[in-house]
C-alpha positions as CSV (number, residue, x, y, z in Angstrom):
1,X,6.3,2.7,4.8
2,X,5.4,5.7,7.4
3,X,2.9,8.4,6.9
4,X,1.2,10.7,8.5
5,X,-2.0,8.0,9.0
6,X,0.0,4.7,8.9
7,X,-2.6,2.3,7.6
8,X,-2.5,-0.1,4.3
9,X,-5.3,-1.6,2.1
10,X,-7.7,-4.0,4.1
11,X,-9.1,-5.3,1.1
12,X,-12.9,-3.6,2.1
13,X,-15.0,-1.2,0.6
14,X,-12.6,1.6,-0.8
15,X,-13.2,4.7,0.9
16,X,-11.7,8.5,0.9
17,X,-8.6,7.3,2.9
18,X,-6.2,10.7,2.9
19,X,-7.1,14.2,2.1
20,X,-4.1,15.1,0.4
21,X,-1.3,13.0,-1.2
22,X,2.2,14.7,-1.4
23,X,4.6,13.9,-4.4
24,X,7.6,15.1,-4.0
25,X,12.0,14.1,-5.0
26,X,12.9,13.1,-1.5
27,X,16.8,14.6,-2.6
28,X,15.6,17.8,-3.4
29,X,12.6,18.9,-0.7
30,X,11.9,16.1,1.8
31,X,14.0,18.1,4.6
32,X,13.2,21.8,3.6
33,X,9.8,22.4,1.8
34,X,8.1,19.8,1.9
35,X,8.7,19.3,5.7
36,X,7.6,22.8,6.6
37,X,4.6,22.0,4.6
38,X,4.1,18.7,5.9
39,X,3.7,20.4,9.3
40,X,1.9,22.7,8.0
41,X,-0.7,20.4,7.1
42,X,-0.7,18.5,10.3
43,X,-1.3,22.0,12.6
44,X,-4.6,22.0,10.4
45,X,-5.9,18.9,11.0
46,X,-5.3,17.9,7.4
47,X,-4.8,14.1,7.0
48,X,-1.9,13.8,4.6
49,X,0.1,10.9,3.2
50,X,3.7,11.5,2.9
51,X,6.2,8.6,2.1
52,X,9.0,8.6,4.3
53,X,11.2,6.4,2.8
54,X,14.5,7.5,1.7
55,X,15.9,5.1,-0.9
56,X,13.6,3.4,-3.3
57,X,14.0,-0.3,-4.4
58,X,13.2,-0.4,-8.3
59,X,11.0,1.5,-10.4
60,X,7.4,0.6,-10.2
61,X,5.3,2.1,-7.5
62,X,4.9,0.2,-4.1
63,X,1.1,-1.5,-3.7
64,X,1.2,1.1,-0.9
65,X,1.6,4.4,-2.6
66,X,-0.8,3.3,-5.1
67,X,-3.6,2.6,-2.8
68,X,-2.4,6.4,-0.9
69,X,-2.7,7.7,-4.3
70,X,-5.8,6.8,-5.4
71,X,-8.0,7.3,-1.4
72,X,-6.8,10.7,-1.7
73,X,-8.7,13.4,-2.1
74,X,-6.0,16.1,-3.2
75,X,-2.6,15.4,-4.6
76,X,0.0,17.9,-4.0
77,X,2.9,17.7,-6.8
78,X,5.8,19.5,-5.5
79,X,8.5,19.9,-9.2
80,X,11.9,20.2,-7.9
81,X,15.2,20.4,-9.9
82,X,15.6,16.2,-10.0
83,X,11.7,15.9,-10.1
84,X,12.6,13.9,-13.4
85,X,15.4,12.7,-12.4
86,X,13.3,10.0,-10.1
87,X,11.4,7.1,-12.1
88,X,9.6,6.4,-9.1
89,X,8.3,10.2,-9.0
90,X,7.3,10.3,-12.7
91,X,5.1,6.9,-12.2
92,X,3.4,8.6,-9.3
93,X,2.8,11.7,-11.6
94,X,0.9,9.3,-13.9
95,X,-1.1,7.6,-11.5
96,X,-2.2,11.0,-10.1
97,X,-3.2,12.6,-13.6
98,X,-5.1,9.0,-14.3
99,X,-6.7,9.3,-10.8
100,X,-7.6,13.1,-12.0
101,X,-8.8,11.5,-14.8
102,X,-10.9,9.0,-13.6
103,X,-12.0,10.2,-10.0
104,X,-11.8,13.7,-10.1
105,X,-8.9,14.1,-7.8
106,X,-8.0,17.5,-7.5
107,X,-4.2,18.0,-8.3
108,X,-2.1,21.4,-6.7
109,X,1.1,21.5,-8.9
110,X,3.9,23.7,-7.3
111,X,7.0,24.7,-9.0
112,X,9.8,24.7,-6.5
113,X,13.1,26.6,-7.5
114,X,11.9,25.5,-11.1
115,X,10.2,27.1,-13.5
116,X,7.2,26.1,-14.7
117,X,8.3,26.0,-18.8
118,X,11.1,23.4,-18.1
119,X,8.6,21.1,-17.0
120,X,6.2,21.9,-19.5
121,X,8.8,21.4,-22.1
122,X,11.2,19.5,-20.4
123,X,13.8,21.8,-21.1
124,X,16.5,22.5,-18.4
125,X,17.1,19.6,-15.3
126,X,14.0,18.2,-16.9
127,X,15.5,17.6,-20.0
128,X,18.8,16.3,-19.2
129,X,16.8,13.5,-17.1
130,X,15.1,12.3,-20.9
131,X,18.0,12.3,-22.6
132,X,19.0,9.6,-20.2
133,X,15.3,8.0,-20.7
134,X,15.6,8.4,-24.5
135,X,18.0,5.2,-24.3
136,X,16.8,3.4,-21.4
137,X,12.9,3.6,-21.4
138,X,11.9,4.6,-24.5
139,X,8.4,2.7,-24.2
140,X,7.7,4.9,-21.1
141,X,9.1,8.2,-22.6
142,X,6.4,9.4,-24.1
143,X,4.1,8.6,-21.3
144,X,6.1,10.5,-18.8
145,X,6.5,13.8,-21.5
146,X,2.6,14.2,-21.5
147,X,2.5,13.9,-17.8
148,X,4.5,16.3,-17.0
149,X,3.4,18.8,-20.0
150,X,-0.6,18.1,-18.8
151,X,0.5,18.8,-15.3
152,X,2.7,21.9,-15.8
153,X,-0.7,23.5,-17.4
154,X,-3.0,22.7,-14.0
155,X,-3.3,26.0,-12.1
156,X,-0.5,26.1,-9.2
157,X,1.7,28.0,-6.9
158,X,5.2,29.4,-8.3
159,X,7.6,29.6,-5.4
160,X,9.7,32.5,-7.3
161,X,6.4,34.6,-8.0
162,X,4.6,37.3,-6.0
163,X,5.4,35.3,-2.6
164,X,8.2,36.8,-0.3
165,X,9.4,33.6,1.0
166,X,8.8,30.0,1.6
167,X,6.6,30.4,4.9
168,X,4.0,32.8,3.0
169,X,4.0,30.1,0.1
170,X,3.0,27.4,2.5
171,X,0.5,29.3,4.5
172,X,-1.0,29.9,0.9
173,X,-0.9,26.7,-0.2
174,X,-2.8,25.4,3.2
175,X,-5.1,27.4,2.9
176,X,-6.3,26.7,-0.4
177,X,-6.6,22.8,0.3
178,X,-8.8,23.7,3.3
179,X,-11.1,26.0,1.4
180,X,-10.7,23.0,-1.2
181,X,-12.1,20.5,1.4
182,X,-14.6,22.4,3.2
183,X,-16.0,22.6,-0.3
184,X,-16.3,18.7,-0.7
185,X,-17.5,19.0,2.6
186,X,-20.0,21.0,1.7
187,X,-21.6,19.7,-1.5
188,X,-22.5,16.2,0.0
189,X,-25.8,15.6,-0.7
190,X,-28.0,16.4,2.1
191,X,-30.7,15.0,0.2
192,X,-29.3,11.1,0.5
193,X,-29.7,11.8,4.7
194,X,-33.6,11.8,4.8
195,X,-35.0,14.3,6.7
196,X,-31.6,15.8,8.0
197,X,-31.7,19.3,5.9
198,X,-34.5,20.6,7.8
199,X,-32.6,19.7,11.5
200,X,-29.1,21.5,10.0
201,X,-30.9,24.1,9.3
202,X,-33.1,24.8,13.0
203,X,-29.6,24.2,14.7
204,X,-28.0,26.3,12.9
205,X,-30.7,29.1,13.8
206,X,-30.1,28.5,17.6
207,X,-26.1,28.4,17.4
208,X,-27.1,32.3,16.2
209,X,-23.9,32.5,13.9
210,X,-24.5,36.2,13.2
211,X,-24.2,37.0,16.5
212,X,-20.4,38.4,17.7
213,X,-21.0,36.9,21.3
214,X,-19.8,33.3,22.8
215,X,-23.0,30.6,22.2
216,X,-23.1,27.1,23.5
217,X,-25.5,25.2,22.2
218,X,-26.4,21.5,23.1
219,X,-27.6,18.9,20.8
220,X,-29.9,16.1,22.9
221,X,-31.5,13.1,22.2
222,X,-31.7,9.4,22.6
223,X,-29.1,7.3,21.0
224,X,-29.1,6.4,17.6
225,X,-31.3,9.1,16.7
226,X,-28.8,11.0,14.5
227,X,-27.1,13.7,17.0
228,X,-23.6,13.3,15.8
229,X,-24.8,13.2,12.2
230,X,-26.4,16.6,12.6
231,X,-23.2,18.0,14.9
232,X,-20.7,16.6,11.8
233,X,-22.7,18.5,9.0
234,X,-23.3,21.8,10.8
235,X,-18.9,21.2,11.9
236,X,-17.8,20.7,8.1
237,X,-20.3,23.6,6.7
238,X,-19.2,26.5,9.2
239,X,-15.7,25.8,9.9
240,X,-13.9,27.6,7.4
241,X,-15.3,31.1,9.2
242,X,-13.0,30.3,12.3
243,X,-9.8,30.2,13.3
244,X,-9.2,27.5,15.7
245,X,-11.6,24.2,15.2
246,X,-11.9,20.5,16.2
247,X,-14.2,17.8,16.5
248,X,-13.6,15.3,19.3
249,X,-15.9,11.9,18.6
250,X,-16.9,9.6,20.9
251,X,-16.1,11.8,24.3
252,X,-17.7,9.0,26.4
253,X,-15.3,6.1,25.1
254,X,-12.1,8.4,24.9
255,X,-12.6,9.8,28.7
256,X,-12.6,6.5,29.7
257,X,-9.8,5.2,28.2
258,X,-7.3,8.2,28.3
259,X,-8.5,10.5,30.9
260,X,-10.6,13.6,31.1
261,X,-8.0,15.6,31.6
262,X,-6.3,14.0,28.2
263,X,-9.5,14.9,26.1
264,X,-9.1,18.5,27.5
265,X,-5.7,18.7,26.6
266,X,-6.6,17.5,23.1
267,X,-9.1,19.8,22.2
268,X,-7.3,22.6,23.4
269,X,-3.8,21.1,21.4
270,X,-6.2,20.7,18.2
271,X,-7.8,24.4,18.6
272,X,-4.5,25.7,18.8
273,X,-2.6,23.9,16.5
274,X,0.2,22.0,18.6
275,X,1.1,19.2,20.9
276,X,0.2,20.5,24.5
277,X,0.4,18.3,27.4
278,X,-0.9,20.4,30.1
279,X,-1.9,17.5,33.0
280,X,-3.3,19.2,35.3
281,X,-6.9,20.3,36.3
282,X,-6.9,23.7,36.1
283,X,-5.3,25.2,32.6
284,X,-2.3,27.9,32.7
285,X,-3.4,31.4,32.5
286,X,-1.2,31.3,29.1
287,X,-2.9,29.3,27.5
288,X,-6.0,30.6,28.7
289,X,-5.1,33.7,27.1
290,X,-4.6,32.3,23.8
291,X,-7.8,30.5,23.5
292,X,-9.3,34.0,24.2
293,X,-7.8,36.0,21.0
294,X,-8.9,33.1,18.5
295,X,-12.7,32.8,17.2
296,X,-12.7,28.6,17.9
297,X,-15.4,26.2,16.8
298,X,-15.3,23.1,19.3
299,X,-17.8,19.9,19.0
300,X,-17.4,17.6,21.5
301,X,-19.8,14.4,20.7
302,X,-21.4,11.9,22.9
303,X,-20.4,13.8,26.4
304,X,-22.0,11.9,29.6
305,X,-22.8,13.2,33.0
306,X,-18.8,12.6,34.7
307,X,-16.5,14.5,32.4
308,X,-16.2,17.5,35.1
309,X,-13.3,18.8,33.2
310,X,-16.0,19.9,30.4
311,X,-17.0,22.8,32.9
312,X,-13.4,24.0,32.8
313,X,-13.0,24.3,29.2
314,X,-16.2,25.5,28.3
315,X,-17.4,26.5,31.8
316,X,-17.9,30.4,31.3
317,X,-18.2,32.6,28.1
318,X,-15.5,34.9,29.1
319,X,-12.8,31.5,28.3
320,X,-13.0,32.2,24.2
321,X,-12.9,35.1,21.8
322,X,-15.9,36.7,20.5
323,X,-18.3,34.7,17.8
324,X,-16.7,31.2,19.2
325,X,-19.3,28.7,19.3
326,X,-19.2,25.0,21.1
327,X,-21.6,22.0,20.1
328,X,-22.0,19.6,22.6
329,X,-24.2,16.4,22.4
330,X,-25.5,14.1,24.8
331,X,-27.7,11.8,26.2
332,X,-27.7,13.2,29.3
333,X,-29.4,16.9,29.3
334,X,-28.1,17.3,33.0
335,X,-24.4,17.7,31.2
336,X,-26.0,20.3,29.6
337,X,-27.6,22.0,32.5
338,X,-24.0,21.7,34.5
339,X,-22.2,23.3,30.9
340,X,-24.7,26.7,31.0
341,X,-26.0,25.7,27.1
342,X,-27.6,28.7,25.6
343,X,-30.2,26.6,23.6
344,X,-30.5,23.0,23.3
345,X,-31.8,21.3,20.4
346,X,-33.9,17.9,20.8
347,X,-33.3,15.7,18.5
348,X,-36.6,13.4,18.3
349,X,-37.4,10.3,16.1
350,X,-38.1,10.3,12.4
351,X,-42.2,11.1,11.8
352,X,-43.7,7.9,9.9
353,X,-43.3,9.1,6.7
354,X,-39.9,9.9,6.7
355,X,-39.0,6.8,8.5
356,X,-40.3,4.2,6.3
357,X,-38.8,6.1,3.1
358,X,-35.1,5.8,5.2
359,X,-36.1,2.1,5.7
360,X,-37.1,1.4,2.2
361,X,-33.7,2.6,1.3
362,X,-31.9,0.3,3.2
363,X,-34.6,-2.7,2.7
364,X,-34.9,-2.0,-1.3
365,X,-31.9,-0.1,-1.7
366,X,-33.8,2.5,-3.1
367,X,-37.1,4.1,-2.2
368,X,-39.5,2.5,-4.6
369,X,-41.4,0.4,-2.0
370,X,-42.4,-2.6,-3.0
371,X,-46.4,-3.2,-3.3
372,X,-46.4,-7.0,-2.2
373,X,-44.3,-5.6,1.1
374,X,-45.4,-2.2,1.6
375,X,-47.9,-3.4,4.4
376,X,-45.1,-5.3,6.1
377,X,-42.8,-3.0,5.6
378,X,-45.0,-0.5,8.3
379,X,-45.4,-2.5,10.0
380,X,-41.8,-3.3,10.9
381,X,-41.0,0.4,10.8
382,X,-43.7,0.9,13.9
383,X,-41.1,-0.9,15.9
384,X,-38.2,1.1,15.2
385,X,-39.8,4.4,16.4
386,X,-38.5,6.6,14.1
387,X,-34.9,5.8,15.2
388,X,-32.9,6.5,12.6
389,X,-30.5,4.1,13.3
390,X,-32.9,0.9,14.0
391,X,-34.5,1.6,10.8
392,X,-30.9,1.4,8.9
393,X,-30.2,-2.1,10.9
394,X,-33.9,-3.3,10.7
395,X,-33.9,-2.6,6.7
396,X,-30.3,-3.7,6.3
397,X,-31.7,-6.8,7.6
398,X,-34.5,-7.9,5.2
399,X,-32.6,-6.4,2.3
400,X,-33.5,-9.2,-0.8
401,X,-35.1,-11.6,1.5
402,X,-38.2,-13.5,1.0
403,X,-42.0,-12.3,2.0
404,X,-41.5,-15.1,4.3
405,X,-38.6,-14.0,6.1
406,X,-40.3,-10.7,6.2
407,X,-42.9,-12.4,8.1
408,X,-40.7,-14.5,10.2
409,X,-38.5,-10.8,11.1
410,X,-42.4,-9.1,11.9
411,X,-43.0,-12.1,13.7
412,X,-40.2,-11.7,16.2
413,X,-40.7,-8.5,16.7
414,X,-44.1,-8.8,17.9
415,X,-43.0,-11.1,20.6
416,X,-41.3,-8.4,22.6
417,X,-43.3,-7.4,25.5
418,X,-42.0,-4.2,26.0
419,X,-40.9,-2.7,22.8
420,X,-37.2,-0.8,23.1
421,X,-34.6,0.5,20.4
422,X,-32.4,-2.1,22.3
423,X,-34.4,-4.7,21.4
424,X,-35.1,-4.1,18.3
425,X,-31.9,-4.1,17.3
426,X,-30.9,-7.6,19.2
427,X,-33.3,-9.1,16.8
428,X,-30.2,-8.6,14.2
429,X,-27.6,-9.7,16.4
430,X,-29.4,-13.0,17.2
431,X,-29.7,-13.5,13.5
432,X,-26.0,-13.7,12.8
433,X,-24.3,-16.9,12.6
434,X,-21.8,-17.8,15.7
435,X,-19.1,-16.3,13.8
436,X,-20.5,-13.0,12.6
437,X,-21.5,-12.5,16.5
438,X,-17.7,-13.9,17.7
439,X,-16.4,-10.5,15.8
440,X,-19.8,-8.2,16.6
441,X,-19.0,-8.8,20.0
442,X,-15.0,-8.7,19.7
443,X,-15.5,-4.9,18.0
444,X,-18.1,-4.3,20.9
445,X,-15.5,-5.0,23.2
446,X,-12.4,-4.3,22.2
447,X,-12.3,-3.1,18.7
448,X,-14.1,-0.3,17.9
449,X,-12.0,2.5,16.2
450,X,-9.0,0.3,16.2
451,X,-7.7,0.1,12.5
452,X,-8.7,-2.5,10.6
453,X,-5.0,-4.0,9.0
454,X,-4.9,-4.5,12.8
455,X,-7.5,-6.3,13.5
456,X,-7.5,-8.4,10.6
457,X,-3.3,-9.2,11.4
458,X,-3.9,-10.7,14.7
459,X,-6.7,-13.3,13.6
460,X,-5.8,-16.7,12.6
461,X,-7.5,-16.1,9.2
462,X,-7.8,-13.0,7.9
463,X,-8.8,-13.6,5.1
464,X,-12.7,-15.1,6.8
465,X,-12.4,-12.3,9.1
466,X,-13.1,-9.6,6.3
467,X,-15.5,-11.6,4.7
468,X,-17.3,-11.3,8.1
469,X,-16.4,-7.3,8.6
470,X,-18.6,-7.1,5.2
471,X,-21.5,-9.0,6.2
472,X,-21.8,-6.8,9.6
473,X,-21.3,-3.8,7.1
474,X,-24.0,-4.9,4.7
475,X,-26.4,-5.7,7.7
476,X,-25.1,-2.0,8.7
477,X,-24.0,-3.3,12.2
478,X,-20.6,-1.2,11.8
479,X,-19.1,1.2,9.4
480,X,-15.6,2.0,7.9
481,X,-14.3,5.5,9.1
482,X,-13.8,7.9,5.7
483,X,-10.3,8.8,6.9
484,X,-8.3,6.2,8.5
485,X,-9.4,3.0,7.6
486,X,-10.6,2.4,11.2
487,X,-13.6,0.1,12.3
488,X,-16.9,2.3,13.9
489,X,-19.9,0.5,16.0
490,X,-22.5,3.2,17.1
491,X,-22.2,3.4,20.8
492,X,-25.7,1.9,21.2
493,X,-24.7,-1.2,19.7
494,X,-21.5,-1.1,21.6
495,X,-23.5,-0.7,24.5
496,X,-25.7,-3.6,23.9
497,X,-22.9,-6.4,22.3
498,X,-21.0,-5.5,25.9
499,X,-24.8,-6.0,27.9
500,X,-25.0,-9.6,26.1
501,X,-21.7,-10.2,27.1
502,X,-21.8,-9.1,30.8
503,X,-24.9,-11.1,31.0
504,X,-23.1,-14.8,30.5
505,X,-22.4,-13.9,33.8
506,X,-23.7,-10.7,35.7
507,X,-21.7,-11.4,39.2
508,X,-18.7,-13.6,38.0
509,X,-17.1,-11.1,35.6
510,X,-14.3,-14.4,36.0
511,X,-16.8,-16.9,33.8
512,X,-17.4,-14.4,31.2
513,X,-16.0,-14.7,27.4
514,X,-14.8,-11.1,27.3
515,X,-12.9,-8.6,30.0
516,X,-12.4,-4.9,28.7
517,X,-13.7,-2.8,31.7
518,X,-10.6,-2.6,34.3
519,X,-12.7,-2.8,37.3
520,X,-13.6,-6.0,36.1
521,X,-10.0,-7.5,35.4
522,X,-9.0,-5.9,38.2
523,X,-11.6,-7.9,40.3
524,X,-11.2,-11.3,38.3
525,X,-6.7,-11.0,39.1
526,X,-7.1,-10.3,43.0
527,X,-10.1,-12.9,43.4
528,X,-8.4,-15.8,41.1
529,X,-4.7,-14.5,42.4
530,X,-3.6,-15.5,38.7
531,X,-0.7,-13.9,37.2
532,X,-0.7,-11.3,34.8
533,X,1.5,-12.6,32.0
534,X,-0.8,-16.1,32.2
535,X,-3.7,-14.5,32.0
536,X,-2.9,-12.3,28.4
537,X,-3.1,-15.6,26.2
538,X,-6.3,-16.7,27.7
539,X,-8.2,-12.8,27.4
540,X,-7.7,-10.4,24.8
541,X,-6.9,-6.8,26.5
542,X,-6.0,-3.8,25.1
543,X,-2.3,-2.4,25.4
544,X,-3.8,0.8,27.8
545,X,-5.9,-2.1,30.1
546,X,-2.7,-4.3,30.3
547,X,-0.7,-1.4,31.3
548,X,-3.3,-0.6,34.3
549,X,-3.4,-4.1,35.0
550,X,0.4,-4.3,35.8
551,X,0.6,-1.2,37.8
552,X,-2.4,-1.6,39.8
553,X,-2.1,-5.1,40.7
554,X,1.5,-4.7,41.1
555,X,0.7,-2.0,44.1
């Protein structure tokens, strides 16, 4: 099964997996319309699900296309001349209107080269499908009927009607689903983030959005304290006014991995809406051009003090049209210095207040604070220091546990000498069982972002190895991405499960449980003069590391 985000079920906490879900008779569109819109979709960003098998085997939907249908947040019915003719696309019809039903899913009917009475009435190709059904599924016939009749009255697009041809029809259609998710975007409740609609609203007064000139503006703070938070909210509520967009997470992590000059070309493929592979440090006066006649919207998150090619894309107000704006958060305020930021926006800790109502809704689930622990419970929030972050993992923590354990938590806390987030937080890591901290420090290492189907595949019981994903969920250690199904650590925990590792041995990377960095392996092959191929069943490294590996040492 191939789509357009190739990922099954992981058995975990079902999120929002695609944003749009396309039904469609393979016969009939899959090489015409529905590819043209299929790209369509992909130029914008839009993460789609589109089954790419031609032939199916039987007539019940796959486990698959069920779980596609139901993580969607749009479905996209495309009625063709066979529509009916297919068993497999009347089941999916049904599952969509039940998901509808049931979840709210918005459903976009178009009528291609059909017209929208035969499917209401099944009259035409539709009906010469149920005379065939009639004999041979009459317990399902009257279930498919009202499918198609309920669906056939949902507002929709007619290809024969006021559009002049296919291309205008798709643009439309695009369109509509954008506006359509900006506007689930846009009624999350800010209220559930505590203390976060006051900071989208001060950054959104600096980025001056009623201004017509170029603005950079810099979001700074200490990690963990809820910069990408505030950069993703202020992204997803003023998108829809420009033309080019795109959010690039993790800038740090992704720079190393790939390049600099990859994450340039990304951004600047994304903005524009194709696949560009430029390569080289300075960008072609084409495209250079281009990027100046489009109004673009550009966050780059978690930027640190060596990704030089930043100053050539953003370097310079002249390099984008007028009203263009570019968010860029750091650590570092010297990579904002270096960028030219307009305004930069400090982002500092939580005040008391605020922070112990956040940790009360992690510890209590709720923010009714309970009397017998509302003395301990400042207590511990004192050491989190209105990180918003440390609060979620220090609550997470002591969620239905005993006044003793309370005390116990309070009690370890108290013993650190010298008080810091990272600290803090190791207290949770400690508490873990050995196998909880064998997968903390696995994602820390190796994992994080990786999908989780693959993470789970390559353990010797994945089954346990979910079990253990939940706990470091529930303890809010990592998260589940809403699109893609991939595993997320917070960089600062990242940071710190790699520190514990680097320290079981701080000048013999060789005695250590975990290599990811390629300095490292690259140190550990040319001391221990080990070959390559040995050495990949006794460490875990990525495909990109074991590729370096071989060329480097090779040289």
């Amino acid at each position: 099964m191939a789509s357009s985000s190739s990922s099954s079920s992981s058995g975990l906490t079902a999120q929002s997996k695609y944003e749009v879900f396309l039904s469609f008779r393979g016969e009939d569109t899959r090489n015409g319309f529905t590819s043209h819109l299929a790209a369509a979709l992909h130029r914008k960003q839009i993460q789609f699900f589109i089954d790419d098998e031609e032939l199916k085997k039987g007539d019940e939907i796959s486990p698959t296309i069920l779980k596609a249908i139901e993580t969607s947040d749009i479905s996209i019915i495309i009625f063709s001349k066979d529509y009916a003719a297919s068993k497999w696309c009347l089941n999916e019809l049904v599952k969509i209107l039940d998901c509808k039903k049931i979840n709210g899913q918005i459903v976009i009917p178009v009528f291609y080269q059909v017209d929208p009475s035969n499917v209401r009435k099944q009259s035409g190709s539709f009906g010469e499908a149920f005379d065939e059904y009639e004999k041979n599924f009459p317990n399902m016939v009257q279930k498919w009927r009202d499918a198609l009749t309920q669906a056939s009255n949902i507002s929709g697009y007619h290809e024969s009607r006021t559009f002049r041809n296919e291309a205008e029809l798709v643009e439309n259609i695009v369109e509509d689903i954008s506006e359509k998710l900006e506007d689930m975007s846009n009624s999350t409740d800010l209220d559930s983030f505590v203390g976060l609609n006051s900071r989208i609203e001060e950054m959104k007064s600096l980025m001056c959005l009623e201004s017509h000139d170029v603005r950079i503006v810099g979001i700074w703070g200490m990690g963990g304290v809820g910069k990408t938070t505030i950069a993703s909210v202020v992204f997803h509520q003023i998108s829809r006014d420009f033309q080019g967009k795109c959010f690039v997470a993790d800038v740090r992590e992704e720079s190393n991995k790939m390049g600099v000059i990859h994450v340039r070309d990304e951004v600047i493929s994304r903005v524009l809406g194709e696949n560009l592979k430029i390569g080289t440090p300075t960008i072609p006066q084409n495209i250079r051009k281009r990027l100046q006649r489009i109004k673009v919207l550009i966050v780059l998150d978690d930027v640190h003090d060596g990704f030089t090619q930043l100053e050539n894309l953003v370097g310079g107000s002249d390099k984008f049209s007028p009203g263009s704006r570019i968010i860029i958060t750091t650590r570092d305020k010297r990579v904002l210095d270096k960028c030219g930021v307009d305004n930069i926006f400090e982002v500092k800790g939580l005040q008391h207040s605020k922070a112990l109502e956040l940790f009360c809704r992690k510890a209590f689930r709720q923010n009714n604070r309970s009397h017998d622990l509302l003395e301990l419970s400042q207590e511990v929030v004192c050491y989190a220091d209105g990180n918003p972050l440390a609060l979620e993992v220090l609550g997470s923590s002591l969620h239905q546990k005993s006044k003793q354990q309370w005390e116990d938590k309070l009690h370890n806390l108290k013993l650190i000498s010298e008080p810091s987030i990272y600290k803090v937080l190791k207290i949770s890591y400690d508490e873990l069982n050995s196998e909880e901290k064998e997968i903390f420090l696995d994602i820390a290492c190796f994992f994080n972002g990786e999908y989780i189907d693959f993470v789970t595949r390559i353990q010797d019981d994945p089954m346990s190895i979910r079990d253990r994903l939940n706990i470091l969920i529930d303890k809010s250690l990592i998260t589940i991405s809403s699109y893609g199904n991939r595993l997320r650590m917070h960089d600062l925990l990242q940071e710190m499960g790699q520190i514990i590792v680097r320290q079981e041995s701080v000048k013999e990377p060789c005695k250590r449980s975990r290599l990811w960095d390629h300095n490292d392996v690259y140190h550990v092959l040319k001391k221990n003069k080990v070959r390559v191929t040995d050495l990949t069943f006794t460490i875990n490294f990525s495909s990109e590391i074991l590729e370096y590996i071989r060329v480097t040492y090779n040289k």
